[in-house]
Backbone as CSV, one residue per row, in Angstrom:
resi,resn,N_x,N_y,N_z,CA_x,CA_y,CA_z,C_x,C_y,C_z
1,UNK,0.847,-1.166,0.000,0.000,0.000,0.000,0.897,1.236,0.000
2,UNK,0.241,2.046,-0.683,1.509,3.377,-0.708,1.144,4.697,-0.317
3,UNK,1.351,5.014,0.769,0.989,5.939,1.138,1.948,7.495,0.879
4,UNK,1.240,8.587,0.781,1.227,10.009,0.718,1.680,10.797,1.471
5,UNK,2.083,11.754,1.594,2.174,13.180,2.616,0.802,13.817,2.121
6,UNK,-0.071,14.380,2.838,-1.266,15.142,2.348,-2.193,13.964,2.733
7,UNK,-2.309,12.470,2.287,-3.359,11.611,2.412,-4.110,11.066,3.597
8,UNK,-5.190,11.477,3.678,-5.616,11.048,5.146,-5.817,9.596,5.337
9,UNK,-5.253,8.550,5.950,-5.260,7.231,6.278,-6.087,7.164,7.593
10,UNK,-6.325,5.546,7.955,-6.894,5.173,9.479,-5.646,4.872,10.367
11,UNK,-5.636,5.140,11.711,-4.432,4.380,12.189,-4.915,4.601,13.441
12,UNK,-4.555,3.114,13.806,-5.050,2.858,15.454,-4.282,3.157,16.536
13,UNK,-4.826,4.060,17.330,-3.876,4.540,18.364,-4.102,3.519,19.502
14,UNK,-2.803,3.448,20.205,-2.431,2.477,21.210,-3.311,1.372,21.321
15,UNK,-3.712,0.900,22.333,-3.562,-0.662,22.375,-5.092,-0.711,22.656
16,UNK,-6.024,-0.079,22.679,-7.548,0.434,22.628,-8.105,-0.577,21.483
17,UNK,-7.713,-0.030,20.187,-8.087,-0.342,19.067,-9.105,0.416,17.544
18,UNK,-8.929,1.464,19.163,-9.707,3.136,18.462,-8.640,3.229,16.993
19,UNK,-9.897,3.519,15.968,-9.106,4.353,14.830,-9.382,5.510,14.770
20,UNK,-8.614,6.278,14.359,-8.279,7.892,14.177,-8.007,8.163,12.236
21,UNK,-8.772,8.985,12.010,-8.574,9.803,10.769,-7.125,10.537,10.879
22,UNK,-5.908,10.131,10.070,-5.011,10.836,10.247,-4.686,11.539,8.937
23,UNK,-4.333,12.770,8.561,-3.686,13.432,7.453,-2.520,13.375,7.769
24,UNK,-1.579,12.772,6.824,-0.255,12.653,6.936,0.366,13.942,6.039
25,UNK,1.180,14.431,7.719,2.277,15.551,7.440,3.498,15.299,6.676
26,UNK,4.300,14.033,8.003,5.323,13.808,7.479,5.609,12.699,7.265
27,UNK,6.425,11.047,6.291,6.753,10.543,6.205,7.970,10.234,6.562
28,UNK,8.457,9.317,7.447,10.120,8.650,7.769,10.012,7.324,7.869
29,UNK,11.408,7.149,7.204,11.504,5.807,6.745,13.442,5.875,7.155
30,UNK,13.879,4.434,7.851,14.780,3.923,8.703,15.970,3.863,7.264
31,UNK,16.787,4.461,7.129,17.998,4.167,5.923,18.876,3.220,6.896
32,UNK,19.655,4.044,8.214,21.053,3.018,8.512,20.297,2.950,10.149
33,UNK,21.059,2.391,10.704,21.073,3.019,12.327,20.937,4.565,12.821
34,UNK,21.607,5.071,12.051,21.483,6.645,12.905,21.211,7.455,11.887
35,UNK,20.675,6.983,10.890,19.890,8.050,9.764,18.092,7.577,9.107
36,UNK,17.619,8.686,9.542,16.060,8.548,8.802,16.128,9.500,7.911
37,UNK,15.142,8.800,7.165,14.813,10.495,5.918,13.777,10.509,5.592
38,UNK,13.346,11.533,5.239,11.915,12.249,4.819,11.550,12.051,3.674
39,UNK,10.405,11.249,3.341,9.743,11.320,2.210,8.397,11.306,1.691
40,UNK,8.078,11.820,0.460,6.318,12.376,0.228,5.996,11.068,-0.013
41,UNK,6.337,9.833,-0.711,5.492,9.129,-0.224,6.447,7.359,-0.125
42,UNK,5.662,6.662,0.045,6.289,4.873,0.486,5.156,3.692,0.611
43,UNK,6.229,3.033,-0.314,4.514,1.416,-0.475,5.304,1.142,1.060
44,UNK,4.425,0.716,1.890,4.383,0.155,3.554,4.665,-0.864,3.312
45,UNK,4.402,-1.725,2.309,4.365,-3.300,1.869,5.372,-3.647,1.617
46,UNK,6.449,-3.119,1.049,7.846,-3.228,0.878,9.025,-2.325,1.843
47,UNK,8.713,-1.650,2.683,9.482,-0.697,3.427,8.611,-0.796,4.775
48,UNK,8.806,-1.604,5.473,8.512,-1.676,6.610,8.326,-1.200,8.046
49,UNK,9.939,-0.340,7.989,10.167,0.503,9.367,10.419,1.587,8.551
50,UNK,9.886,2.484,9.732,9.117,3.906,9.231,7.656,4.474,10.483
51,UNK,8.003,5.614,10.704,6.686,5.940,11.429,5.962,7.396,10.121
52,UNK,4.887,7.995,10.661,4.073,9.396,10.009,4.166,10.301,11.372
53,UNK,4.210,11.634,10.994,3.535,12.241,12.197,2.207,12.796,10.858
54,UNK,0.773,12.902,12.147,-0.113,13.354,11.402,-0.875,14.162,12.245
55,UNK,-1.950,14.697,11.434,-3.162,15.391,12.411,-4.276,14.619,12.623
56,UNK,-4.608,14.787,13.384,-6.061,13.867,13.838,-7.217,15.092,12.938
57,UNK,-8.010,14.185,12.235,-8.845,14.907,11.466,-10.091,13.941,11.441
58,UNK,-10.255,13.093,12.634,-11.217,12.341,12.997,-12.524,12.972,13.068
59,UNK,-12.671,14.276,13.679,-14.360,14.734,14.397,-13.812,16.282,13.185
60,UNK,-13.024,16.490,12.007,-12.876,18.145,11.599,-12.308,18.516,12.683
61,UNK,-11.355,17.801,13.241,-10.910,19.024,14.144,-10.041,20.023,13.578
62,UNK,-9.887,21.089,14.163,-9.065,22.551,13.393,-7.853,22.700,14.301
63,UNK,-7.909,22.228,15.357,-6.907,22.582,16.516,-5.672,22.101,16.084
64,UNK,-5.041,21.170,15.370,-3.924,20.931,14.719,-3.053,19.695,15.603
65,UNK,-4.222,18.975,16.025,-3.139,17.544,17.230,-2.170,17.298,16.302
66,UNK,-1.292,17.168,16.152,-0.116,16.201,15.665,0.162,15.241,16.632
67,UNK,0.456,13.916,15.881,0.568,12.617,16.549,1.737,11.702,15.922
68,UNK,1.897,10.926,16.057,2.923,10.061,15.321,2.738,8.629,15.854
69,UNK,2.529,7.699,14.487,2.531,6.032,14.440,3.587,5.457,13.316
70,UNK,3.572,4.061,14.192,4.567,3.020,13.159,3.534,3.158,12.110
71,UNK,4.287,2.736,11.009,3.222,1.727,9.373,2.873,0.923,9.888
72,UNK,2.977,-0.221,11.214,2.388,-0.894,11.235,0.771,-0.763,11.685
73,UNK,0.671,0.852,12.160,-0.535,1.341,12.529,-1.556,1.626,11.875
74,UNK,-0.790,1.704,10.746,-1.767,2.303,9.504,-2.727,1.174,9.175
75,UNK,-4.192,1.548,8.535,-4.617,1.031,7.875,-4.890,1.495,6.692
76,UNK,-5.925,1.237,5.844,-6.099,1.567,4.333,-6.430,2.776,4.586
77,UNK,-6.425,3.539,3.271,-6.153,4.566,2.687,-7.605,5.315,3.010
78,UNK,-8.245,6.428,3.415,-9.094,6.426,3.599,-10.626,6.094,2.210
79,UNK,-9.576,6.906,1.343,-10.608,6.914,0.070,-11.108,5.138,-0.462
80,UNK,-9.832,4.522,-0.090,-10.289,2.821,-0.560,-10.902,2.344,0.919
81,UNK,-11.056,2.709,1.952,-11.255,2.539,3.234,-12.660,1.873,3.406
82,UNK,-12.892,0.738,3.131,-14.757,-0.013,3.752,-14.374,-1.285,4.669
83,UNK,-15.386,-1.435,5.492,-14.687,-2.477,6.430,-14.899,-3.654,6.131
84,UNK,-16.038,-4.294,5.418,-15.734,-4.929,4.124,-15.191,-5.770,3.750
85,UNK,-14.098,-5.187,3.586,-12.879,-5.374,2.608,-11.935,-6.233,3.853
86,UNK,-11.959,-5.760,5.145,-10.792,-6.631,6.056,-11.860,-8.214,6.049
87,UNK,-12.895,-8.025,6.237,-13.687,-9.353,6.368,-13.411,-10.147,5.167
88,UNK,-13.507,-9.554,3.748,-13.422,-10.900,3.212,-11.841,-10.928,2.166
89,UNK,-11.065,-10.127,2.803,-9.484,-10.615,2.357,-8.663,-11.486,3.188
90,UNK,-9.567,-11.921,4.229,-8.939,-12.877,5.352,-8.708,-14.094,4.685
91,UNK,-7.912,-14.659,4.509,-8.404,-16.656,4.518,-8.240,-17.038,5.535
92,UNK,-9.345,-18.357,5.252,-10.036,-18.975,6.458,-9.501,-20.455,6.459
């Protein structure tokens, strides 16, 4: 899945299971040990480690939360986003 800077994704904050509407600010992705770098966008599916900082844009909020999650937090994209879709891409 490849996500954006600008694209609002789902991503579940802590261990709740609450999802949050996030607009992604920034993208980082892990190069060595002591270097990350910034980028507009990354398939998650092939680049693994990496966090976003984003805004919570769950309820319109205007106040500007910035937050930050692993990719592993993310879920789909909001625009392809139906729930749906996790039920029957499972195998059983």
């Amino acid at each position: 899945m490849i996500i954006k800077v600008g694209q609002v994704v789902e991503v579940k904050r802590g261990m709740s299971g609450i999802f949050r509407d996030a607009k992604i600010d920034n993208i980082q992705i892990k190069c060595t040990d002591d270097y990350d770098a910034s980028v507009m966008q990354v398939d998650i599916s092939k680049i693994k480690e990496g966090t976003i900082t984003y805004e919570d844009v769950t309820f319109d909020n205007t106040e500007g939360n910035m937050h930050w999650a692993y990719f592993g937090q993310i879920q789909q994209p909001k625009e392809n986003y139906h729930p749906w879709v996790k039920v029957f891409s499972k195998k059983f």
